[in-house]
C-alpha positions in Angstrom: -16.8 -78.1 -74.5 -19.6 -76.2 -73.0 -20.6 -75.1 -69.3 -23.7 -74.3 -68.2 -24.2 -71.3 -66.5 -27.4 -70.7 -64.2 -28.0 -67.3 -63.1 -31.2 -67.6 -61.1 -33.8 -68.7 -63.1 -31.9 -68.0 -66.8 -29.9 -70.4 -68.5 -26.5 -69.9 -70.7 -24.4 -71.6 -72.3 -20.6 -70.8 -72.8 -19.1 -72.4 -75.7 -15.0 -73.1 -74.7 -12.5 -74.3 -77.9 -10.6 -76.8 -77.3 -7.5 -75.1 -78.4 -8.5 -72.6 -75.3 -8.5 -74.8 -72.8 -4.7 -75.6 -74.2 -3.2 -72.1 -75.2 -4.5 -70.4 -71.9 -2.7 -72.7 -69.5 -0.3 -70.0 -68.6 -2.7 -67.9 -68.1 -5.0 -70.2 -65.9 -1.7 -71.0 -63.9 -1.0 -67.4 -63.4 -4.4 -67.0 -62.2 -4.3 -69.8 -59.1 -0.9 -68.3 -58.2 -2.8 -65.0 -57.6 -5.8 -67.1 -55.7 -2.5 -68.9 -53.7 -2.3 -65.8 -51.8 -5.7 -65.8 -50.4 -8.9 -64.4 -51.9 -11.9 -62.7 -50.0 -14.2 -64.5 -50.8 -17.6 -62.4 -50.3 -17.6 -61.6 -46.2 -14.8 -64.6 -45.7 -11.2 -64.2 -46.2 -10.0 -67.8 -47.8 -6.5 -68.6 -47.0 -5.6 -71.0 -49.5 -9.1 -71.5 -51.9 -9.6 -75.2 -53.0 -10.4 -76.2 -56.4 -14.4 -75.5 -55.7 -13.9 -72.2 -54.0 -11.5 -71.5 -56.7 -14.3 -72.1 -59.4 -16.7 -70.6 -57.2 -14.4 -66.8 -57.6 -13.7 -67.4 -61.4 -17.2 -67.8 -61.8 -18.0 -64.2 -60.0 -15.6 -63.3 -62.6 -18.2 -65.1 -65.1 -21.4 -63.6 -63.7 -19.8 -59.8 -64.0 -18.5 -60.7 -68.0 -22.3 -62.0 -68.6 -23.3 -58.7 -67.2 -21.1 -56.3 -69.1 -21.6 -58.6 -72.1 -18.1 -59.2 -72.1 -17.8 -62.6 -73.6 -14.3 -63.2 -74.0 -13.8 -63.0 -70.6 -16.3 -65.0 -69.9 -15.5 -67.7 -72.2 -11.8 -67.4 -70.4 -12.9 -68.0 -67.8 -15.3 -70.6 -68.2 -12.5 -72.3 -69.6 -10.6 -72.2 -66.1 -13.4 -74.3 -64.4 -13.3 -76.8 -67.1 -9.2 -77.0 -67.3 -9.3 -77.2 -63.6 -12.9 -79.6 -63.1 -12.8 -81.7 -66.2 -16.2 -82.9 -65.4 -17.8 -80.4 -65.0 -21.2 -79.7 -66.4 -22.6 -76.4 -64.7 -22.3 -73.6 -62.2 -25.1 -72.3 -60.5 -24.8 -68.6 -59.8 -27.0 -66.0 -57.9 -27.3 -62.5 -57.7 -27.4 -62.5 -53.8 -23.9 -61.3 -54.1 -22.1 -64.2 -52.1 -20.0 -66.2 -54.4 -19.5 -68.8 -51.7 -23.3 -70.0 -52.7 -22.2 -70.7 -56.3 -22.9 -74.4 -57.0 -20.6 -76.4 -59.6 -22.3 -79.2 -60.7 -20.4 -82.0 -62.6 -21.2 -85.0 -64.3 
C-alpha cells in the first residue's frame, strides 16, 4: 500500500508491506493506548483523540522521520494511518507547526 504524504508543496510517497500492516498490530495497539490518555495536541490538550486527530499526531510523527530521514519510522507509522483509515489515500502536512491542520484525505 502506499500513502501520500504532502509537505507543503513536495510530494512523497511511503511504500507500507503488507506483512507491516499485519506484524505491527501490537505495536499500533500499544500506540492508541498511549493516545487513550490524552495527547496535546499542538496548543490543545485532546482528551480522548479520535481516529482523525489520532492520524493527524502519528503523522507529526511522519513529518519529523521525513526530516531526520528516518524511514523506518516513517514507514511505521504510515502504516498506523492505513491499519487504522483503510481508505486512506493522503495526508497533507505543513510546517506551520500545528498538527491539528494536518489533512487526511481518503478515497
Amino acid at each position: 500500500m502506499i500513502l501520500k504524504i504532502f509537505v507543503d508543496e513536495h510530494e512523497q510517497d511511503i511504500h507500507v508491506p503488507d506483512e507491516i500492516l499485519e506484524e505491527a498490530k501490537d505495536y499500533f495497539d500499544m500506540i492508541d493506548k498511549d493516545m487513550d490518555q490524552g495527547y496535546q495536541m499542538s496548543r490543545t490538550w485532546v482528551e480522548n483523540p479520535d481516529t482523525i486527530q489520532r492520524c493527524q499526531i502519528v503523522a507529526d510523527r511522519i513529518l519529523t522521520a521525513l526530516e531526520t530521514d528516518n524511514r523506518e519510522t516513517g514507514t511505521l507509522m504510515a502504516a498506523y494511518i492505513l491499519s487504522r483509515v483503510p481508505n486512506a489515500y493522503a495526508m497533507h502536512l505543513n510546517l506551520e507547526g500545528d498538527m491539528t491542520l494536518y489533512d487526511l484525505e481518503t478515497r
